[in-house]
N, C-alpha and C positions, 0 to 999 in steps of 0.2 A: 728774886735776885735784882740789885739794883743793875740799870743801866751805868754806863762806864762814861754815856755822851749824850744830852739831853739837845735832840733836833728842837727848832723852831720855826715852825711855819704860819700859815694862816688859810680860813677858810673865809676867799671874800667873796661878802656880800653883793651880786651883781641888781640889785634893786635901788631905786632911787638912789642912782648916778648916771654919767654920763657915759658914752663909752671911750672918749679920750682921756677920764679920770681912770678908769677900769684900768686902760694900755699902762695909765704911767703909775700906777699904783702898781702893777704886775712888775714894769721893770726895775722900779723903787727896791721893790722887796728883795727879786734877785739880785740888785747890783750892791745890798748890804749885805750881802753873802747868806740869811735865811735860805732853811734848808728845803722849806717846801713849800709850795703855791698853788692853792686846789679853788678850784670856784665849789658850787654848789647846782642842784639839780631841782629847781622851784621854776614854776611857770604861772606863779603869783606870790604877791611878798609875804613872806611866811616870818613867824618871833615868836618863842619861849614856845617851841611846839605846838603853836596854833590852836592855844587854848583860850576860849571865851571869844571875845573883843577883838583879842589880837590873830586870831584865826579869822577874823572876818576882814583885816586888812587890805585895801586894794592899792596902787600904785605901779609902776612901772618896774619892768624885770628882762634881764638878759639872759638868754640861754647859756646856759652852763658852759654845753660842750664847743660851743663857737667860740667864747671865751675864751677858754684851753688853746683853739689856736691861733687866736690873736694873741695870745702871750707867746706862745709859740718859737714866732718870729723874732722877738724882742728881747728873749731873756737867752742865757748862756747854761746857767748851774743849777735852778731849783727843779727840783724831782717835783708832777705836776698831776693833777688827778680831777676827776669829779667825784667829790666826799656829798655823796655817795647817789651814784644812779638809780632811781626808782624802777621797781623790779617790773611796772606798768608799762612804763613810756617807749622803753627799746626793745626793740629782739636782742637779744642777746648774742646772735653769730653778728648783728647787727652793729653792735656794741664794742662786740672783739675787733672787728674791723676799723672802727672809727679811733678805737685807740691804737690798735697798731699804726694807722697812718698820722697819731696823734705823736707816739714815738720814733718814728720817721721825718715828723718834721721837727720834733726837738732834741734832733740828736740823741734821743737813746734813756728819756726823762720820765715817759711816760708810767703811769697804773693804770689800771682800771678799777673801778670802784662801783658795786654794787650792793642796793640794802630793800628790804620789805618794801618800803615807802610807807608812809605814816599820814601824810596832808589829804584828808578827806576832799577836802571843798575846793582842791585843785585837780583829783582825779575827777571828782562831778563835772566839776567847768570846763574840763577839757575831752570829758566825752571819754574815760579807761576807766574802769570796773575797778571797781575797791572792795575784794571781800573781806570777812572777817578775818584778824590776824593770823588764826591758823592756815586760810590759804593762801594768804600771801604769802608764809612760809615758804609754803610748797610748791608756790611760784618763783621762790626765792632758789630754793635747794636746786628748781630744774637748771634754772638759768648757770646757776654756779658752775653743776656740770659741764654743760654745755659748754660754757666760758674756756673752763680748765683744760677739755679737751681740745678746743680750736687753740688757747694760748701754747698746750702741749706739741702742737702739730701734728695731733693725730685729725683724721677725716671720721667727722663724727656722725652718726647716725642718731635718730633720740625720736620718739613718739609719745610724748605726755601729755596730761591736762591743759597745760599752758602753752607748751612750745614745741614745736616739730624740725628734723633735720635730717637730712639724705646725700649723706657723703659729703656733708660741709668740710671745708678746709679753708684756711688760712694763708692766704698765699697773695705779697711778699708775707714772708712771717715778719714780727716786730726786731729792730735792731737789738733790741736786749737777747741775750740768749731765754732770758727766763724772766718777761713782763711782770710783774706781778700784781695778783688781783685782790682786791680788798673787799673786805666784807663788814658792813656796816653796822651797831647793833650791840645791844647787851645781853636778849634773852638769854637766860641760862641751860634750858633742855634741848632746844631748836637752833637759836643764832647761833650762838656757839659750838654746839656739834657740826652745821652747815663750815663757820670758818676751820675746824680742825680738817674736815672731811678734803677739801677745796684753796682755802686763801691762803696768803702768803702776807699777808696784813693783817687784823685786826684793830680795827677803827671802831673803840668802844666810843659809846655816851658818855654824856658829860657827869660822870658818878666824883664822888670825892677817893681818894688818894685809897682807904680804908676799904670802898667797894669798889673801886679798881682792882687792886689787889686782892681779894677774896673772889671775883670773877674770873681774873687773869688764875686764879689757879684752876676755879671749875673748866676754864679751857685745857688749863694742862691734863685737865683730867680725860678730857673728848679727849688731845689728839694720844694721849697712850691706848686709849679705847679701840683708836682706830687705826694703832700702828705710826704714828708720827714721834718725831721725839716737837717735845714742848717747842727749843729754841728754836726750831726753822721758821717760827710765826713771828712777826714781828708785832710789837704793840706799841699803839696811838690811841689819842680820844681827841676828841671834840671836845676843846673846852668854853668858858663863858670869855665875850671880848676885855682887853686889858686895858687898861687906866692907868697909868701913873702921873700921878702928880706930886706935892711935897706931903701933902697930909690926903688920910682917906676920905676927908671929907670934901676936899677939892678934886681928888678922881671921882670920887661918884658924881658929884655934881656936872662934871664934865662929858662922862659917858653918858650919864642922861640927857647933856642934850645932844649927844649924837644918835642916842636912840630916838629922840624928839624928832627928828629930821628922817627916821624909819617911818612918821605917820602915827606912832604912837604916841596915846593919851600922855601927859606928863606924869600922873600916876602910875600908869604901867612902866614909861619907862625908868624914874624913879625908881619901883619898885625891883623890876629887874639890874639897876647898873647895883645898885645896895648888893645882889644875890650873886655880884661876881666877886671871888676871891680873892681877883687881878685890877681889883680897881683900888689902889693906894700907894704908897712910896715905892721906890725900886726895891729898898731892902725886903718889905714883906711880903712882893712876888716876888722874889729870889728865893725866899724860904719857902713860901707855896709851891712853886717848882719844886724844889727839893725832896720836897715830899713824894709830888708824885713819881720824878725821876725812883728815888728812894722805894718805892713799890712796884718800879719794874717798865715804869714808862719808858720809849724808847723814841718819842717826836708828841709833843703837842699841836694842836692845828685848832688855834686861836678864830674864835668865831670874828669878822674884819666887817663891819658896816661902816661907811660912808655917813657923813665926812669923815676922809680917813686922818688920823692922830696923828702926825710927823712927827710932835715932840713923845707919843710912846712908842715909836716908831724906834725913831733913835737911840731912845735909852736900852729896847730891848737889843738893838743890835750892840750897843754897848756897855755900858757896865753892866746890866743883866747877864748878858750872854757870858761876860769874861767873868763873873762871878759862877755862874753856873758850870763853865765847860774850862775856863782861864786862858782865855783869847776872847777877844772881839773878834 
């Protein structure tokens, strides 16, 4: 089913920038009325999934969730998250806490957002166990529980492989009546049965419009499985960052060199701005959106590295957005 209103946010990149550029790029976004403003959860700079070369990237990195409440302060209306918590780095009753007191101080904005975790050579360096995908899973599915409970306001009790808890509770509870927790992820047998089972989000991978939509149903399928109806999940992805300029061949050019400025080879970054959908005129993101909108998207959350774009800044907040939704 198509969505009716195609949200627009961004997942920015806190590596190689400053953090007075981070502040005002956070309030930038809110104060163009974008609908959502999520940092990310890397504690080394991470590109195109930390494959080859660019897995081996070094440079400087902000912590996610300190991010969150430096924008905090600063912004009024965007809904705000870490896309997506690595299921290593926090406890989890750990995590419910730090968002609630993340929706406490933005009036009532907050997610929580957790996923597997995927970046090998950042759990190494910083000393958290990275098993094989199946147990991160199972690291994942504990946590979630856990989450869901404290988010529910029940006082939870839990003794697993990963995590322990003894009459945990949640207490201030978050100003929302009902936080909602995201779950990060495309697997089909696991992620997905985990967000039916659990989330209130679903923050897919960056798949095209065609396996969007053939996933988003394998979800509907988890939650009748498990007694949910479909629509109470809401669906987002991760998608690749936006470019526009008059021709695609002046947005790619462009995004590559802001991915240049990532520490990336000119080759790779090349090669990556080429492999975003959203690097060319406003009209042919307008219609790339549509698409996904069109399969049932319901927020995209624009991957945002530094330097950040003012001039596709602007365009998304305007003619893009009123072409898409018919408002700036």
């Amino acid at each position: 089913m198509s969505a009716e209103r195609l949200r627009i946010g961004f997942q920015v990149w806190s590596q190689f920038v400053t953090w007075p550029e981070l502040m005002e790029i956070g309030h930038e976004i809110d104060s163009l009325g974008f609908d959502e403003l999520w940092s990310n959860d890397h504690l080394l700079p991470q590109a195109a999934g930390g494959i080859g070369a660019l897995g081996e990237l070094d440079g400087p990195v902000f912590e996610g969730w300190s991010v969150l409440f430096g924008w905090a302060g600063i912004t009024t209306r965007a809904r705000m998250g870490c896309l997506v918590s690595g299921g290593a780095y926090r406890n989890p009753g750990l995590l419910v806490k730090m968002a609630t007191a993340l929706d406490h101080a933005s009036g009532g904005r907050a997610v929580l957002g957790i996923g597997a975790g995927w970046f090998e050579r950042e759990h190494r360096a910083f000393g958290f166990e990275f098993p094989p995908v199946g147990r991160r899973l199972d690291r994942l599915a504990e946590a979630a529980g856990i989450c869901r409970g404290l988010l529910d306001g029940q006082a939870v009790t839990f003794d697993g492989d990963w995590f322990s808890a003894a009459e945990a509770r949640n207490d201030p509870p978050p100003l929302q009546e009902r936080l909602p927790l995201a779950v990060g992820g495309s697997g089909e047998k696991r992620t997905l049965r985990i967000v039916a089972q659990y989330a209130d989000i679903w923050n897919a991978d960056g798949d095209d419009p065609d396996s969007f939509r053939r996933r988003s149903g394998i979800l509907d399928d988890h939650c009748r499985a498990v007694g949910r109806a479909p629509e109470s999940i809401e669906r987002t992805a991760g998608l690749p960052p936006p470019c526009i300029r008059a021709t695609r061949d002046e947005a790619v050019e462009a995004l590559a060199g802001i991915l240049k400025h990532q520490a990336m080879p000119r080759s790779d970054a090349l090669r990556m701005a080429a492999a975003s959908p959203f690097a060319g005129p406003a009209d042919a993101v307008v219609a790339e959106l549509r698409r996904y909108r069109d399969a049932g998207l319901g927020a995209v959350m624009f991957d945002w590295p530094a330097p950040f774009d003012r001039s596709t800044l602007e365009a998304l907040s305007g003619p893009v957005r009123f072409a898409l939704n018919g408002k700036a």
